[in-house]
C-alpha positions in Angstrom: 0.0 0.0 0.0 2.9 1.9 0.7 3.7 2.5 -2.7 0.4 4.0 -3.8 0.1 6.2 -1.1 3.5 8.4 -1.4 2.5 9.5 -5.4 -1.4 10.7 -3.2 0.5 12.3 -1.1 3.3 14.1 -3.3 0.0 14.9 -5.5 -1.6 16.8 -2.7 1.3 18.7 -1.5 1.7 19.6 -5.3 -2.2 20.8 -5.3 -1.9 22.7 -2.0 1.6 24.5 -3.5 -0.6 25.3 -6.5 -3.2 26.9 -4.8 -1.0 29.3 -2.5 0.7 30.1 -5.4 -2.4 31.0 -7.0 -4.1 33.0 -4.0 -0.4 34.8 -3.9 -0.7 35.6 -7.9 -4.7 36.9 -7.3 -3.7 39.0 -4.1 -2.8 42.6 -5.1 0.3 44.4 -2.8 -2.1 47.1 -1.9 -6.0 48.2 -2.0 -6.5 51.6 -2.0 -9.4 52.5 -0.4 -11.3 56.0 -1.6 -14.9 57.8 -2.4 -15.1 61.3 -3.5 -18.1 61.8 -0.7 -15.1 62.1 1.1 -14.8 65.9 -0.6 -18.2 67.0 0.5 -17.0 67.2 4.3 -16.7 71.0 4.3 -14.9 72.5 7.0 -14.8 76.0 6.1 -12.8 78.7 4.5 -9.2 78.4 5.7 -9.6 75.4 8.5 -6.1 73.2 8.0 -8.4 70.1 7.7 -9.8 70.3 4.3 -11.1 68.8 1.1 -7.7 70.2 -0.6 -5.8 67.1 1.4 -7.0 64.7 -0.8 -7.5 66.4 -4.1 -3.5 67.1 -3.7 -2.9 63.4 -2.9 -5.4 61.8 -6.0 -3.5 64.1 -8.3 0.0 63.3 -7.6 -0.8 59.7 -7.2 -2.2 59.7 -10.6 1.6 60.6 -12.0 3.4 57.6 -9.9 4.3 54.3 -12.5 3.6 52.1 -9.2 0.4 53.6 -8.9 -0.8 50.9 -11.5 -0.1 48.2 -8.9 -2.8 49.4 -6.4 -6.2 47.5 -6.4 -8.9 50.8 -6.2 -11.6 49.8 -4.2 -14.9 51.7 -3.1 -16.8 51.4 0.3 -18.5 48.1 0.3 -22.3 49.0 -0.2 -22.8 45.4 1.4 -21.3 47.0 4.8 -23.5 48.7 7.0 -21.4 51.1 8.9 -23.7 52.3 11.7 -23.5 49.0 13.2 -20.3 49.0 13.5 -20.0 52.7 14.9 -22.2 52.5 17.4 -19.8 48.7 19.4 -17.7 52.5 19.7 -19.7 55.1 19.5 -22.8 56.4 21.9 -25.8 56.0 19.7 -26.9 59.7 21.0 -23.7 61.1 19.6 -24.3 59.1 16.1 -27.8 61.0 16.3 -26.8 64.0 17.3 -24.2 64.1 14.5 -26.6 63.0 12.1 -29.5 65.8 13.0 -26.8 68.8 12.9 -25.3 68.1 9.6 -28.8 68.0 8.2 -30.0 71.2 10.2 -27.0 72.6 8.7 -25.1 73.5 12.2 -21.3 74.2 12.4 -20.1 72.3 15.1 -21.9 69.0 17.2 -22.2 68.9 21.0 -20.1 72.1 21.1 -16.9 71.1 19.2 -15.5 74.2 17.8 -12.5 72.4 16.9 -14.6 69.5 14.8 -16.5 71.8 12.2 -19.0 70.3 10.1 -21.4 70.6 7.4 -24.4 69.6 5.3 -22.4 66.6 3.7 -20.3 65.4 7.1 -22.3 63.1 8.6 -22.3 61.3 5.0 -19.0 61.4 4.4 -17.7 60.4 8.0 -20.4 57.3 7.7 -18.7 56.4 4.5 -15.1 56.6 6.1 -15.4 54.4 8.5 -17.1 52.0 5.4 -14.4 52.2 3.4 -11.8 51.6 6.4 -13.7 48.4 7.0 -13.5 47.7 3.3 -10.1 47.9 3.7 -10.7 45.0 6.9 -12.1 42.7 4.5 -9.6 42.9 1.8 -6.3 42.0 3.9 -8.5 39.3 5.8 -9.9 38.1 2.6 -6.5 37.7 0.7 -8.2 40.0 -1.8 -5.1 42.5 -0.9 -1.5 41.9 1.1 -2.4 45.2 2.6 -4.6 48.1 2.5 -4.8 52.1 2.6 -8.1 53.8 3.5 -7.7 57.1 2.2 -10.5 59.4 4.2 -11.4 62.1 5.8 -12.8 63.3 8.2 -9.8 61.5 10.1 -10.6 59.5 13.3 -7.7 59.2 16.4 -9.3 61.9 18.4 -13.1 60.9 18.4 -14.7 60.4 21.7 -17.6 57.3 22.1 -19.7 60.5 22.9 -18.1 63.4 20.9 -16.1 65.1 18.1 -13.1 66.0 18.6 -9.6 67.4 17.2 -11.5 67.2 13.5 -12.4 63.6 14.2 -16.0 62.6 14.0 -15.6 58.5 14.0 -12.9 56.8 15.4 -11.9 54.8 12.1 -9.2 52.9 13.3 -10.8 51.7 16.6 -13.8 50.8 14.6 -12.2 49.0 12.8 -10.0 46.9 14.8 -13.3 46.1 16.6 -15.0 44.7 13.2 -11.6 42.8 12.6 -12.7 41.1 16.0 -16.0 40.7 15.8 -16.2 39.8 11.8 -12.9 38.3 10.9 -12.0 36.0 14.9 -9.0 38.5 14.8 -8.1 38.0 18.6 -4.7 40.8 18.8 -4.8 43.7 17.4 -1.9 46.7 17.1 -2.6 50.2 16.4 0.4 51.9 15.4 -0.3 55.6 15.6 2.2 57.9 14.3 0.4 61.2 14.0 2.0 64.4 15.3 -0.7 64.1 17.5 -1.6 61.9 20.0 -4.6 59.8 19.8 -6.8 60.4 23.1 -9.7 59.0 21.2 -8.4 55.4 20.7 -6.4 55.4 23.8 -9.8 55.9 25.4 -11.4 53.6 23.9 -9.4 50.3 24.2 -7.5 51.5 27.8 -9.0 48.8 29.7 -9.0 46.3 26.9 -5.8 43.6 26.7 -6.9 42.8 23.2 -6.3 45.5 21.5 -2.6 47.2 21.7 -2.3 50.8 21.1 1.5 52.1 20.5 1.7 55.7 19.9 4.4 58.1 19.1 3.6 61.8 19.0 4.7 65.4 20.0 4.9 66.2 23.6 3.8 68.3 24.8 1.5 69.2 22.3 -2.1 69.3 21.4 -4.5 67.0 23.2 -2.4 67.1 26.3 -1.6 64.9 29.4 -3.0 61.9 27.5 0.3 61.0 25.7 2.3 60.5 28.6 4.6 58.4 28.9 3.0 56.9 32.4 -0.4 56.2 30.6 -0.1 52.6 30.2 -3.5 51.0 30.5 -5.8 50.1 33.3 -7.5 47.2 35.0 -7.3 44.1 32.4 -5.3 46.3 29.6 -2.7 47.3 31.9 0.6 47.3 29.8 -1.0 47.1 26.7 -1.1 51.3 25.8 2.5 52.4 24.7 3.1 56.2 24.8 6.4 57.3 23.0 6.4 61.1 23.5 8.7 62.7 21.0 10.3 66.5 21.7 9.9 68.8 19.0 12.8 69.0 16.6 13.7 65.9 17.4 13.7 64.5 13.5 13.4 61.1 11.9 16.2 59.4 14.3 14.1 59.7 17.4 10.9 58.0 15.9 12.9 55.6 14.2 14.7 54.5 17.3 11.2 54.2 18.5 10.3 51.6 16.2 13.7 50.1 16.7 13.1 49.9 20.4 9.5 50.5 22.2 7.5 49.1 19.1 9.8 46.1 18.4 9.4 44.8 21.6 5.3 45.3 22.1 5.9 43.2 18.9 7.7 40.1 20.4 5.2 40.3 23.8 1.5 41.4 22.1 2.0 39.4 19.2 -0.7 41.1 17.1 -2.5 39.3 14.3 -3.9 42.5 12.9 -1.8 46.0 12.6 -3.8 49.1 11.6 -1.6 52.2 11.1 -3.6 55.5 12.4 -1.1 57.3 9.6 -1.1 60.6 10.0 1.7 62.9 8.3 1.6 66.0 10.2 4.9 65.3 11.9 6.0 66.3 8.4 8.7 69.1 8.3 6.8 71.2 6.0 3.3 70.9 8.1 1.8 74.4 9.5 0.7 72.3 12.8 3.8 70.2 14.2 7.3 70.6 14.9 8.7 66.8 14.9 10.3 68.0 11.5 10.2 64.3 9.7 11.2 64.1 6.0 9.5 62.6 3.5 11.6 59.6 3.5 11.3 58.9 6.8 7.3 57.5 6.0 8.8 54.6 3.5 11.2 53.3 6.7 8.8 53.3 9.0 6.2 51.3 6.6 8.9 48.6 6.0 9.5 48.7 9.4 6.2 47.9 10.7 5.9 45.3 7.6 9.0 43.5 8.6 7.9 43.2 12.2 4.5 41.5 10.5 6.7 39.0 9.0 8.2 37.8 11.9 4.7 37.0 13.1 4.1 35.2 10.2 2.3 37.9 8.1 1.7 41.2 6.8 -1.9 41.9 7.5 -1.8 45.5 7.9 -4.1 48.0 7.3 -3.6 51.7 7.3 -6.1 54.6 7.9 -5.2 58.4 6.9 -4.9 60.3 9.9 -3.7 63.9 9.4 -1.1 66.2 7.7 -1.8 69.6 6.8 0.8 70.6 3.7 1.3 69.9 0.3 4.3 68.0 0.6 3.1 65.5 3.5 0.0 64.7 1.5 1.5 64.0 -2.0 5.8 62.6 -1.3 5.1 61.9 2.3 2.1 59.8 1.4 3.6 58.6 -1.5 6.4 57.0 0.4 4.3 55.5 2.6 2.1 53.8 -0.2 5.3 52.8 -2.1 6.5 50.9 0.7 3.5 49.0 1.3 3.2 48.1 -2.3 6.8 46.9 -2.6 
């Protein structure tokens, strides 16, 4: 019997190599995530936060030769986002966000610093849809890794307000779909925004499941919530990283970060799902921070996170546009970080 069973079982090993090769040919390196909805989030006449972010970013991806290589993607209509926002966000606040952008108000609950319009509630509803679009084509094998280009961006959203131009916490919603949809047990956010992320630190601070590792300007807009000595509470103790960064301090302080403090949540969280809260206004040439990054700096810290995915045994990331405020940040800074995911 011997004899017949060895050619079986070479057969199937051959079938099984056949079909991973295949799923490898039929995964793209990178969705791209995007809906022009996003545009009709009108913040007003000079506000740092506007529509101009991604017109400059769609035009100068348009002239990049490995811009061919992303798979374009729309929100999944078969998604229903409000679900999903309200495991995060107070269902009052979803209301009352819904009832002033129709009404035609400026702000929600009294956020001066979240301004919105006629078309916001739309086009924050349809962010957080394409983010989890983005979800379903790294878990699917549709894509190795995904961009969700959107606005209005997320990392500051309250579960019961706006805040810091953020409506919808994108990135927590969506690492608590990967949960809840995909069996995702771990997941990492890696938030490299100027800024620090009160919102999603808020949100998972109790929660051992979800890992939030942060590196951002200190002090600096929102505050005491980036310290260093915020590390979690109750069950999620040790599982919130704060890396405050001085101003001025360039690329070589956040990439030792990544070296160090992110490398080793790494090794001990062992996430099975990274989402990047990407942000680019630690950008030298942006009117809000003073990190002072380069361009460059975007692509190393892209391969850097993807390498430390490999040595879990995969490169499920998924990243979600933060902020960053110039030209330059929005078109090379963006560009590197797209390039290196698609490499």
């Amino acid at each position: 019997m011997s004899h017949r069973l060895f050619p079986l079982a070479a057969l199937a090993a051959t079938v099984t190599m056949a079909a991973g090769m295949e799923q490898e040919q039929n995964t793209a390196p990178t969705a791209f995530v995007y809906d022009p909805i996003f545009l009709e989030h009108d913040t007003g006449p000079g506000f740092p936060e506007s529509a101009d972010r991604l017109r400059w970013l769609t035009v100068h991806l348009a002239d990049l030769p490995w811009n061919r290589r992303l798979l374009r993607l729309a929100p999944d209509e078969g998604i229903d986002p409000l679900h999903w926002i309200t495991k995060i966000h107070h269902a009052d606040y979803v209301e009352a966000l819904r009832s002033a952008c129709t009404d035609g108000h400026q702000t929600v609950g009294g956020s001066p610093d979240s301004p919105i319009s006629r078309g916001s509630y739309e086009a924050a509803v349809r962010a957080v849809g394409a983010t989890l679009t983005a979800v379903d084509a790294v878990m699917t094998g549709q894509a190795r890794n995904a961009f969700a280009a959107v606005r209005p961006p997320g990392h500051h959203a309250m579960p019961g307000g706006a805040k810091g131009f953020c409506l919808f916490g994108n990135a927590a919603i969506a690492a608590r779909y990967a949960q809840e949809k995909h069996g995702v047990e771990r997941v990492m956010i890696v938030d490299w925004d100027v800024h620090h992320g009160d919102g999603t630190q808020e949100i998972f601070y109790d929660d051992p499941s979800v890992f939030f590792f942060s590196t951002h300007q200190y002090p600096f807009y929102p505050g005491p919530s980036g310290a260093a000595a915020n590390t979690g509470a109750g069950a999620g103790e040790g599982s919130n990283l704060n890396v405050p960064l001085a101003a001025g301090s360039g690329d070589g302080a956040v990439l030792e970060a990544f070296d160090a403090q992110l490398a080793e949540a790494f090794r001990r969280f062992r996430p099975e799902l990274i989402i990047i809260s990407a942000g680019f206004d630690a950008h030298e040439a942006d009117p809000l921070g003073q990190l002072g990054w380069t361009s460059q700096v975007y692509g190393e810290l892209t391969r850097k996170v993807r390498a430390l995915a490999r040595g879990q045994g995969h490169e499920r990331i998924v990243s979600v546009l933060e902020g960053g405020y110039s030209k330059e940040a929005m078109t090379t800074g963006v560009a590197e970080h797209l390039e290196a995911l698609a490499e």
